[in-house]
C-alpha positions in Angstrom: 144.4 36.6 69.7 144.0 36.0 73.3 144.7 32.4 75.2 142.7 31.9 78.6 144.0 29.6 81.1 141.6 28.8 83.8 143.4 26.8 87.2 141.9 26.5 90.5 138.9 24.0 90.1 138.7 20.8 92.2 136.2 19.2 94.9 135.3 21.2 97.9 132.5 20.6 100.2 129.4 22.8 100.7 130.6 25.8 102.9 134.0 25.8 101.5 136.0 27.8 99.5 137.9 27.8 96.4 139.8 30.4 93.7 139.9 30.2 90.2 142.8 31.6 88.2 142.7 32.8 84.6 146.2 33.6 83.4 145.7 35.7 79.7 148.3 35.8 77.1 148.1 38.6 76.0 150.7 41.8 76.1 147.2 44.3 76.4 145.6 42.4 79.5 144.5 45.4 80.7 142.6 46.6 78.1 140.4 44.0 78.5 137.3 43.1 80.5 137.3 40.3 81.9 134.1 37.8 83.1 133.9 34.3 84.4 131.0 32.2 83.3 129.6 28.5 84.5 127.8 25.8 82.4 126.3 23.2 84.9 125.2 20.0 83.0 121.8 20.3 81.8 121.9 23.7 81.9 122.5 26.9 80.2 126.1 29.0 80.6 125.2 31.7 82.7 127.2 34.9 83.5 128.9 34.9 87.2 131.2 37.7 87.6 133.1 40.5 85.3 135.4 43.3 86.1 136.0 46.6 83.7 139.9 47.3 83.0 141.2 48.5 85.8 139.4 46.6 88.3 137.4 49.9 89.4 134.3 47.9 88.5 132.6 44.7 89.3 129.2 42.8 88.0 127.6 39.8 89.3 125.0 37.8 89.1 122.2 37.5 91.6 122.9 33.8 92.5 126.5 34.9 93.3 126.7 38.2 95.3 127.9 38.1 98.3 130.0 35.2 98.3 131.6 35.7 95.2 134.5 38.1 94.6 136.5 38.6 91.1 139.5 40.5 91.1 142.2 40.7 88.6 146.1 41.7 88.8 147.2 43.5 85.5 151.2 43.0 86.6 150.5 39.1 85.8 147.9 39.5 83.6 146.2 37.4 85.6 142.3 37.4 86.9 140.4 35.6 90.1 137.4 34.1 91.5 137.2 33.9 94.7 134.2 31.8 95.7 133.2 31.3 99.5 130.1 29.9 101.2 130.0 27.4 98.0 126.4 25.6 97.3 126.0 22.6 95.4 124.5 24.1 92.9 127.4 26.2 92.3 128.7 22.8 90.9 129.6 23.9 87.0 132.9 24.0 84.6 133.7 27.1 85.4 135.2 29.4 82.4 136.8 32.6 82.4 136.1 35.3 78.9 137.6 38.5 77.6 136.4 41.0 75.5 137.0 44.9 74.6 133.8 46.6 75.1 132.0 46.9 78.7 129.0 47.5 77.0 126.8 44.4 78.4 129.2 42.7 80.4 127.1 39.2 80.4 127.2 38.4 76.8 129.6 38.5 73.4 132.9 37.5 75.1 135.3 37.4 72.4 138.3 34.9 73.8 137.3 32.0 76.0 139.1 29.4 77.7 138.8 26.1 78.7 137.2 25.8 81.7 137.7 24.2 85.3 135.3 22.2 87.2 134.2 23.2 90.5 132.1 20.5 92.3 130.9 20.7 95.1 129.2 18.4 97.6 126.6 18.4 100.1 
């Protein structure tokens, strides 16, 4: 089992930046990919960002490249989200996911967390 601990969320205006942290509890972090995912109200969750293992590999969505950056730190089992050049409509809960396999990294997560709203105005 596998406890996710997203942090960083708040109120930024458009242009601004923010990270997100997702602290894991687990003593195999790093066998363990790693996304982040947003649910905006009204809308679907959609995949944002994942990294494989070791951090040697990164996926994003469309919507996201280019401002977005994930990272993660396996000495404090710990991953990032660093978002610049925010929209509005990057406005979401923003939830980090773990799973195992890299096959498909923007689907079956198997741990999730709680989530952290990002808002952000215009």
């Amino acid at each position: 089992q596998v406890q996710l601990v997203e942090s960083g969320g708040g109120l930024v205006q458009a242009g601004g930046s923010l990270r997100l942290s997702c602290a894991a509890s687990t003593r195999t972090f790093n066998s363990y990919v790693m996304g982040w995912f947003r649910k905006a109200p009204g809308k679907e969750r959609e995949f944002v960002a994942a990294i494989s293992w070791g951090g040697g590999s990164t996926y994003y969505a469309d919507s996201v490249k280019g401002r977005f950056t994930i990272s993660r730190d396996n000495a404090k089992n710990t991953v990032y989200l660093q978002m610049n050049s925010l929209k509005a409509e990057d406005t979401a809960v923003y939830y980090c996911a773990a799973k195992l396999r890299i096959v498909d990294v923007t689907t079956r997560y198997d741990y999730w967390g709680q989530g952290t709203q990002v808002t952000v105005s215009s």
